[in-house]
Backbone as a printed PyTorch tensor [residue, N CA C, xyz], in Angstrom:
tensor([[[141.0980, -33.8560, -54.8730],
         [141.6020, -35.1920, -55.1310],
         [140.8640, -36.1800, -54.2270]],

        [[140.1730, -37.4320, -54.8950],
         [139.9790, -38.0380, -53.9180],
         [140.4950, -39.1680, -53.7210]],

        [[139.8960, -40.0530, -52.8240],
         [141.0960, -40.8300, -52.2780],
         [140.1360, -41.5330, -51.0040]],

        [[141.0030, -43.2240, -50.6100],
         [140.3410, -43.8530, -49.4610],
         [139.0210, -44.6960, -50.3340]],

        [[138.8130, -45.9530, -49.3630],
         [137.9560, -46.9380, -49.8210],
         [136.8600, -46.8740, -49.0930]],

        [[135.4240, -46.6010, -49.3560],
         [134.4210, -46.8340, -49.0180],
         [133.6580, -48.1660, -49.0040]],

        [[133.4000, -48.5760, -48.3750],
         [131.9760, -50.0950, -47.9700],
         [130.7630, -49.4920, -47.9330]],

        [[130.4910, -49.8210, -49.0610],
         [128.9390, -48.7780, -49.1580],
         [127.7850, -49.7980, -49.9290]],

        [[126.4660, -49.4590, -49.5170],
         [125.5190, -50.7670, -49.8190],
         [124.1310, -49.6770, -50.8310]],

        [[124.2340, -50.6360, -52.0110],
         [123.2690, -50.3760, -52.6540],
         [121.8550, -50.3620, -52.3900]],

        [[120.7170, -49.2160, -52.2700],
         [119.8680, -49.5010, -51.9680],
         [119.0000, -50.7540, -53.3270]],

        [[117.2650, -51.0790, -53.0350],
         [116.5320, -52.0680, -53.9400],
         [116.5590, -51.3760, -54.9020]],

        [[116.6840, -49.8350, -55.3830],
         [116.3990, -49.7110, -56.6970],
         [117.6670, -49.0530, -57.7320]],

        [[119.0200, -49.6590, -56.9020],
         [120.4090, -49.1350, -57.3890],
         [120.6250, -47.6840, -57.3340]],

        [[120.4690, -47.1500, -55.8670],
         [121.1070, -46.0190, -55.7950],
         [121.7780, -46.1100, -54.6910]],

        [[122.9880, -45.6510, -55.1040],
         [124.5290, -45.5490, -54.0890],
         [124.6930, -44.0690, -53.7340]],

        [[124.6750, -43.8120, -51.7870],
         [124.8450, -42.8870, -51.0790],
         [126.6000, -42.8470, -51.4480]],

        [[126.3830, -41.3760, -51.6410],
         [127.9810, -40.9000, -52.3710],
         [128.4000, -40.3200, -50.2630]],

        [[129.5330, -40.6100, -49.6680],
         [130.0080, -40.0520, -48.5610],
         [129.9060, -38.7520, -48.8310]],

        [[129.5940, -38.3510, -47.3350],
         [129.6820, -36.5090, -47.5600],
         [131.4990, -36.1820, -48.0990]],

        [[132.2530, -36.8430, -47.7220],
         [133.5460, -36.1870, -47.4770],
         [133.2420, -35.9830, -48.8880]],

        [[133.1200, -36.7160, -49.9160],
         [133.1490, -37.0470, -51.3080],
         [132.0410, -36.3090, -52.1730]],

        [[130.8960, -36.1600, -51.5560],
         [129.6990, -35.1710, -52.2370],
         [129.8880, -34.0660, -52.1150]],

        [[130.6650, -33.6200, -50.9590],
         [130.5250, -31.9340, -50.7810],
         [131.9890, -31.3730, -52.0180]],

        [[132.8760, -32.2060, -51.9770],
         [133.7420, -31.7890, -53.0080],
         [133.2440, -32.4250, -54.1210]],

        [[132.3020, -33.0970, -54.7250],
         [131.9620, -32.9140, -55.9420],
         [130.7460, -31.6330, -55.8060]],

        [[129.6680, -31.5810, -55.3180],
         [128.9210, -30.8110, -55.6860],
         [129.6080, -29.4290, -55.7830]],

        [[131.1230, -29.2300, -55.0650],
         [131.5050, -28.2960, -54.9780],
         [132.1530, -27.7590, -56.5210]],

        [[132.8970, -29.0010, -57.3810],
         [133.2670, -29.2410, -58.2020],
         [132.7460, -28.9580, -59.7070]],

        [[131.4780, -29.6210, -59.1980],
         [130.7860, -30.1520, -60.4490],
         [129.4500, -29.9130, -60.4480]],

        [[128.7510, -29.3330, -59.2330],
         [127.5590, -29.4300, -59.1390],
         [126.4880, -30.4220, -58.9660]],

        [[127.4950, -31.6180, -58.9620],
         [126.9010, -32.9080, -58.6710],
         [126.7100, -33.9840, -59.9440]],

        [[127.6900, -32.8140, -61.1220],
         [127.0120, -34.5310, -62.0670],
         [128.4960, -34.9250, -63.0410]],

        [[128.1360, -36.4350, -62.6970],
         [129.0310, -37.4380, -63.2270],
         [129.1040, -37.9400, -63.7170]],

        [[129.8050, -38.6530, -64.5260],
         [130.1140, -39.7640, -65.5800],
         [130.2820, -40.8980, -65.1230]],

        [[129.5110, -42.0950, -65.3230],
         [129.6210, -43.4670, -64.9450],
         [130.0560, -44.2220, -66.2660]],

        [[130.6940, -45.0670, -66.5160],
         [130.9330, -46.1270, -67.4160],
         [131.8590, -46.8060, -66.9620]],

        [[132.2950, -48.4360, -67.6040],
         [132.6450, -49.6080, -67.0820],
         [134.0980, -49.3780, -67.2460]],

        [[134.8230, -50.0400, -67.2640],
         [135.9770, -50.5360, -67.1660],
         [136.1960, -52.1630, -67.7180]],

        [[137.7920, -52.1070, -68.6950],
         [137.5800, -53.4330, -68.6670],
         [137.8040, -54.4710, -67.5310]],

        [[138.2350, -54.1860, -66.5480],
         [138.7260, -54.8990, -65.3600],
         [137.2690, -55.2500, -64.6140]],

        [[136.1650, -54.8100, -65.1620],
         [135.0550, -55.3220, -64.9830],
         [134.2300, -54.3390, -63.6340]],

        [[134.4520, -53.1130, -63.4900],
         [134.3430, -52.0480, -62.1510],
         [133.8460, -51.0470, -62.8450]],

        [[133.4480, -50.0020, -62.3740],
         [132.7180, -48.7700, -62.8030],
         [133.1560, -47.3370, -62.6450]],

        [[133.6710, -46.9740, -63.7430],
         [134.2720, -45.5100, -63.3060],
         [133.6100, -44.4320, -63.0280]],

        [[133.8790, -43.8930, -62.0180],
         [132.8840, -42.4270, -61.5490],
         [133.8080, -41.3940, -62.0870]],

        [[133.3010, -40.4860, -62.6900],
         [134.1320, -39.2040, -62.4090],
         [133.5430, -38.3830, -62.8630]],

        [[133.7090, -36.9720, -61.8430],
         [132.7060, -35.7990, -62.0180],
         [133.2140, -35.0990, -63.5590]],

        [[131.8930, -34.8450, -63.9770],
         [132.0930, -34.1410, -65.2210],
         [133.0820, -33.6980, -65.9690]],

        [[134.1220, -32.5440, -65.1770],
         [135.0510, -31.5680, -65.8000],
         [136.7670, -32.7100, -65.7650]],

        [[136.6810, -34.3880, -65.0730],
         [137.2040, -35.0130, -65.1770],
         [136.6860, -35.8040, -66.7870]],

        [[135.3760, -36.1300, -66.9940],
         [135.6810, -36.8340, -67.7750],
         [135.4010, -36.6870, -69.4240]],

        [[135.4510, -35.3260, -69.2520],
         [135.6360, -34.5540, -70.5450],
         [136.9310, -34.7140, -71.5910]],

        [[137.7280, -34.7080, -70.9150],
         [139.1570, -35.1540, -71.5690],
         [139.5670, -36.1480, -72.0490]],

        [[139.1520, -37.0590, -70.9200],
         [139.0840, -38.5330, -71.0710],
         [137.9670, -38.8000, -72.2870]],

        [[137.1370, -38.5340, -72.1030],
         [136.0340, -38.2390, -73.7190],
         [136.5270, -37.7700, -74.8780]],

        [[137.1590, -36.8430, -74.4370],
         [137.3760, -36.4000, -75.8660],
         [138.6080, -37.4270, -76.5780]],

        [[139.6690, -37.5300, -75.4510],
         [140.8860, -38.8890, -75.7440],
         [139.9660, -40.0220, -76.5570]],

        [[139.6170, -40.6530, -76.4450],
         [138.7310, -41.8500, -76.6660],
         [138.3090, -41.4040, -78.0970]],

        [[137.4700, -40.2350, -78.1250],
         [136.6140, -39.8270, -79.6280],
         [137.6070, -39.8870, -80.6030]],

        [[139.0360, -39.3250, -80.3480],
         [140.1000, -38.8410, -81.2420],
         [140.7180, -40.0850, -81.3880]],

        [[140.7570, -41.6540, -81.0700],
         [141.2810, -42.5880, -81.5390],
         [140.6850, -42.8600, -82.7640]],

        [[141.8470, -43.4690, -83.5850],
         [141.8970, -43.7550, -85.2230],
         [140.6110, -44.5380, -85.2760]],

        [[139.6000, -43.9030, -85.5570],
         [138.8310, -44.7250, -86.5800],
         [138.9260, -46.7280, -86.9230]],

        [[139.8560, -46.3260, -87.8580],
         [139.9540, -47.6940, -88.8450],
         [141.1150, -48.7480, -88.0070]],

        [[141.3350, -48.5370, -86.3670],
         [141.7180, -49.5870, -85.8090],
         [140.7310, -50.1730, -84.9010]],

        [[140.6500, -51.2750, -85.0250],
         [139.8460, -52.6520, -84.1460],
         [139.5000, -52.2980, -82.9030]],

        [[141.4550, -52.2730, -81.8280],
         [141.2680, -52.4460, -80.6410],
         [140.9130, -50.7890, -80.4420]],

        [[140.9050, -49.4390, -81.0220],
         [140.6310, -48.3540, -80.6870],
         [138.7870, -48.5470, -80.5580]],

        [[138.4930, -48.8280, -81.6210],
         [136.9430, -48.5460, -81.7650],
         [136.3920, -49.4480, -80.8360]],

        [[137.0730, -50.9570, -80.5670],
         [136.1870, -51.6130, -79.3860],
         [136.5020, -51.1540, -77.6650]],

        [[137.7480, -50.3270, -78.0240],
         [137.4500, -49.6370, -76.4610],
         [136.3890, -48.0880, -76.7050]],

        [[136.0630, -47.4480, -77.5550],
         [135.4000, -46.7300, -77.9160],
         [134.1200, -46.8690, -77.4170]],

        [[133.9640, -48.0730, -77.8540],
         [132.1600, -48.9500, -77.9860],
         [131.7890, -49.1820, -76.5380]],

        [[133.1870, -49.8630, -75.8270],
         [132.7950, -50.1530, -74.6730],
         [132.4740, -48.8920, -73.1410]],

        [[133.8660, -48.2690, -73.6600],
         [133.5510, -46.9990, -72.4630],
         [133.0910, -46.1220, -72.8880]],

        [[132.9460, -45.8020, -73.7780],
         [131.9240, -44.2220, -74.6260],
         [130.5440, -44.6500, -74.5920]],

        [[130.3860, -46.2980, -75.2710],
         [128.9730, -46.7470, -75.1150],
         [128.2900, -46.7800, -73.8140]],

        [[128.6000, -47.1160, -72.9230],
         [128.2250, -47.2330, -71.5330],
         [128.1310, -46.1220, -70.8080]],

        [[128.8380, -45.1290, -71.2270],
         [128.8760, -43.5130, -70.3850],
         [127.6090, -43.3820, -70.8850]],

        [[127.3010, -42.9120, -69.0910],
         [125.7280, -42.6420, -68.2300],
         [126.0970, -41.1920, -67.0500]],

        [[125.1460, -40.3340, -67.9700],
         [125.1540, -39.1810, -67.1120],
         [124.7250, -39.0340, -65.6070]],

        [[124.9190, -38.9420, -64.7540],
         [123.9440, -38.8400, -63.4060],
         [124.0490, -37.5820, -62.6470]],

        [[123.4200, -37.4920, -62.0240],
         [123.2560, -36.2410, -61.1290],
         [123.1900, -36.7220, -59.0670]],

        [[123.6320, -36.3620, -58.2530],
         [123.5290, -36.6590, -57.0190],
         [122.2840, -35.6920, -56.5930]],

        [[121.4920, -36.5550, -56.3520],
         [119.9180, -35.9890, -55.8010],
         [119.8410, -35.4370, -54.4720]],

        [[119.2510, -34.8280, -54.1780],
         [119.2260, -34.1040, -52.9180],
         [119.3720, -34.9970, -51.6930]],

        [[119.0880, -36.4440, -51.9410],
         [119.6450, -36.8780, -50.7320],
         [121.0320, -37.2310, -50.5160]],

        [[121.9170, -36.9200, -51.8490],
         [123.2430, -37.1440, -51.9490],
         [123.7440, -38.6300, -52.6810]],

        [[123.0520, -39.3180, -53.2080],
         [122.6940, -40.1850, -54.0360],
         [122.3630, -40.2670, -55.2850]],

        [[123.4090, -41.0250, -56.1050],
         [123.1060, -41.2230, -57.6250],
         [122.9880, -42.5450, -57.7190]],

        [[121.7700, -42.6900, -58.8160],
         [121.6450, -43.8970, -59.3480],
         [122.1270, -44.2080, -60.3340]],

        [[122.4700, -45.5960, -60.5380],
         [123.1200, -46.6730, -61.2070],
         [122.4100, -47.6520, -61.7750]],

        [[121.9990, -47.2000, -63.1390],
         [121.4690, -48.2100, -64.1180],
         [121.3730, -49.6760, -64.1710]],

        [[120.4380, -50.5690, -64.7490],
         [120.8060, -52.1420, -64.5760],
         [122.1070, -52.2930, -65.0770]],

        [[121.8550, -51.7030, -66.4110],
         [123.1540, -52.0730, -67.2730],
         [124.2080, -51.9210, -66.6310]],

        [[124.9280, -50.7880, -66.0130],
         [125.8430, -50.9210, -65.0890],
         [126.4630, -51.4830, -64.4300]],

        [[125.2820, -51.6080, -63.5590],
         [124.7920, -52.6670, -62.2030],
         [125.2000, -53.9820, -62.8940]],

        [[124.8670, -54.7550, -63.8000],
         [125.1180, -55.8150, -64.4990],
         [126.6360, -56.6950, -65.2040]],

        [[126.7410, -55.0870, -65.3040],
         [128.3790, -55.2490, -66.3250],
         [129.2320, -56.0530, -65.2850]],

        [[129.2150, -54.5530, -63.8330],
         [130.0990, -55.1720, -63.0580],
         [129.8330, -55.5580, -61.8150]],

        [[128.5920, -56.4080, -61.6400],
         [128.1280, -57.3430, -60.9070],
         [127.8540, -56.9150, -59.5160]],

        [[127.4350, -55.7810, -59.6070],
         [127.3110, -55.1370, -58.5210],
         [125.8620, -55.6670, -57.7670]],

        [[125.9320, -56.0840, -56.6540],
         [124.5260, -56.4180, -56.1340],
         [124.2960, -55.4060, -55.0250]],

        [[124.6310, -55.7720, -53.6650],
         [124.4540, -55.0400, -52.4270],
         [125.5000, -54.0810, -51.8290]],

        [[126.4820, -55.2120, -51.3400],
         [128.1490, -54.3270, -50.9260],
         [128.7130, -54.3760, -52.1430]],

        [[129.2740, -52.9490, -52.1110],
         [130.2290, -52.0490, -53.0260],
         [131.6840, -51.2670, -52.4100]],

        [[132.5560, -51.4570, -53.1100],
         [133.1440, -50.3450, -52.9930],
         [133.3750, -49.3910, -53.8210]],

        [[133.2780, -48.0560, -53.0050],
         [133.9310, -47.0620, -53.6500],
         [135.3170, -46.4480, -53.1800]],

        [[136.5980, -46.7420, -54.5930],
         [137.7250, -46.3340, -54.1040],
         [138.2810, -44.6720, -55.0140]],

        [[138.4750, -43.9070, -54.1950],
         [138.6920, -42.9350, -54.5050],
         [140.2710, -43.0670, -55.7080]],

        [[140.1980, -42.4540, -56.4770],
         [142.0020, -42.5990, -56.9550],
         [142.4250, -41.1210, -57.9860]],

        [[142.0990, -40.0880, -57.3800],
         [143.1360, -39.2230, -57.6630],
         [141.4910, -37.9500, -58.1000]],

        [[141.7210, -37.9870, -59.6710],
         [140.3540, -37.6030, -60.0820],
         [139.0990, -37.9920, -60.3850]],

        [[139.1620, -39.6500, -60.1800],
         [137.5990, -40.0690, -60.2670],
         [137.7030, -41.2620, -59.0480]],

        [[136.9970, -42.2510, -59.4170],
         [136.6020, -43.3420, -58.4740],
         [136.1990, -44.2190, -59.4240]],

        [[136.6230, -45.9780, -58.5540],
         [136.2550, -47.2020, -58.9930],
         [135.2560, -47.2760, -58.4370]],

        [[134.0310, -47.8330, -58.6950],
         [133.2250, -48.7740, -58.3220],
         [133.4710, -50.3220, -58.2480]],

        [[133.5460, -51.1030, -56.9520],
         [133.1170, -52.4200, -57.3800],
         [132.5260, -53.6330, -55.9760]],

        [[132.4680, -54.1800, -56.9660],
         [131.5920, -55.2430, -56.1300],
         [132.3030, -55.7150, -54.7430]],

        [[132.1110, -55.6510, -53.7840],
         [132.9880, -55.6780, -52.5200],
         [133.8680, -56.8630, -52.3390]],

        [[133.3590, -58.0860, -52.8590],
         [134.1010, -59.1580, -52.8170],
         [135.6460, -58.9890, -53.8880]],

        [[135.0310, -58.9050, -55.3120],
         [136.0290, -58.4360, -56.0290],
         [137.1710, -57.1280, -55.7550]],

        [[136.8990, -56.2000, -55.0530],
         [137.2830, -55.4860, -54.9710],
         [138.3890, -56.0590, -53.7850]],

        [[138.1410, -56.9660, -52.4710],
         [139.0750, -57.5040, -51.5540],
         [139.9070, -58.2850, -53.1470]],

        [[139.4880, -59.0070, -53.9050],
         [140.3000, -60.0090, -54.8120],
         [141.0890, -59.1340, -55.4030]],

        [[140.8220, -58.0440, -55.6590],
         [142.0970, -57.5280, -56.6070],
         [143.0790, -56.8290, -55.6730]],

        [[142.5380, -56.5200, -54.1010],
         [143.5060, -56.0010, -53.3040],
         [144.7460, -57.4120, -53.3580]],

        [[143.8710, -58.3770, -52.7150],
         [144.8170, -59.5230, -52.4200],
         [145.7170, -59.6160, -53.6320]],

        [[145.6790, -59.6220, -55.0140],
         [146.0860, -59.6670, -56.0130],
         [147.4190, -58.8140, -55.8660]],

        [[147.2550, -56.9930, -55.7170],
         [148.4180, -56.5290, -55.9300],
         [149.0840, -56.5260, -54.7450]],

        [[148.7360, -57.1730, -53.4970],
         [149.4910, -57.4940, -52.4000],
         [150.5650, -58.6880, -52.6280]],

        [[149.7600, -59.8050, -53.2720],
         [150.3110, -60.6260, -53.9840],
         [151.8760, -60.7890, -55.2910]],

        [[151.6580, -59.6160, -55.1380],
         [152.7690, -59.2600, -56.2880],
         [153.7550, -58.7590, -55.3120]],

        [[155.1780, -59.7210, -56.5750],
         [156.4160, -59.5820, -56.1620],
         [157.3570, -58.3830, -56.1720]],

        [[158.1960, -57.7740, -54.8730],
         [159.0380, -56.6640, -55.1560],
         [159.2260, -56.1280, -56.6400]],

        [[159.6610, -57.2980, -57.1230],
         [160.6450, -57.0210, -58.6380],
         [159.5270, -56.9990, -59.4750]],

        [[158.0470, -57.6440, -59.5380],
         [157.1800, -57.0600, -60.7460],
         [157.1630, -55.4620, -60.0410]],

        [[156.8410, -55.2780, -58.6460],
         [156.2400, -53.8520, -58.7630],
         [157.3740, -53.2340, -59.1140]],

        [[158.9430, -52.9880, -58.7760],
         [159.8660, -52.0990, -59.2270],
         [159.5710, -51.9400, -60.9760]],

        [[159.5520, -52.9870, -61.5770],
         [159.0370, -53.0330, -62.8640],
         [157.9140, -52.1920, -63.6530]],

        [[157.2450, -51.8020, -62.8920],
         [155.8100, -51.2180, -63.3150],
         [156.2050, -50.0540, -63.0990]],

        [[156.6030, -49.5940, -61.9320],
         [157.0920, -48.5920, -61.5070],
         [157.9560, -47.6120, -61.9660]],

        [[159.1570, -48.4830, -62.4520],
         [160.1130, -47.7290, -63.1370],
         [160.5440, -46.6980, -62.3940]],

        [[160.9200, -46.8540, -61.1190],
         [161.7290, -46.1250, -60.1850],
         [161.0170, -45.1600, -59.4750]],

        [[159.7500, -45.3610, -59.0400],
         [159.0930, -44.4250, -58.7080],
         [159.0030, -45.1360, -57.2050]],

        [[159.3070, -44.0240, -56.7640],
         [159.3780, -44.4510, -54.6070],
         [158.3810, -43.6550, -53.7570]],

        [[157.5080, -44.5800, -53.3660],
         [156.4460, -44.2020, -52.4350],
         [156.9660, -43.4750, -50.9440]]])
């Protein structure tokens, strides 16, 4: 499981040093290769292979002949980018990627359970401030009785 926020800086030709804590349990995992594609919240999902198989296959098996199924289809099926962590422990990250979700230099990477967000470091403080921002009674709401 992973987990915890990384501040991590893109090198000039978009490749992001994966933390050891985080490479040695994927390569352990997965052998090192992952699934990248966007998110609509505008961030980049990592997740090692045998994570995002399911999630693949979920996505393929939406109805056809609905709108909002096929344009989330287009968007995260279209964008899934295979990578591999290279011997220096580093995978690269496409323009397109890089582009979607505005990733320039500082990044974060936040661990969350079986894969990881990618995002742009500034945005990534904005959406913290965001759910800090939120009131007791929306989060009991979301929650639906679930106690940390």
């Amino acid at each position: 499981m992973f987990g915890g926020v990384a501040i991590l800086n893109l090198d000039s030709k978009g490749r992001l040093a994966i933390p050891a804590k985080h490479r040695d349990a994927l390569i352990a995992a997965c052998e090192g290769r992952l699934t990248v594609t966007v998110d609509p919240s505008q961030c980049l999902l990592v997740y090692p292979q045998p994570a995002w198989e399911p999630v693949r296959d979920k996505l393929n098996n939406l109805p056809a002949f609905n709108p909002q199924a096929r344009a989330l289809q287009r968007l995260i099926l279209g964008h899934a980018e295979e990578v591999e962590i290279d011997s220096a422990g580093r995978i690269l990250l496409s323009t397109t990627l890089r582009s979607f979700a505005a990733l320039d230099k500082s990044v974060a990477l936040v661990g969350l359970g079986s894969k990881f967000e990618l995002w742009d470091e500034t945005k990534w403080h904005v959406q913290t401030a965001a759910a800090l921002a939120m009131s007791p009674a929306d989060i009991a709401a979301q929650l639906d009785g679930f106690v940390l």
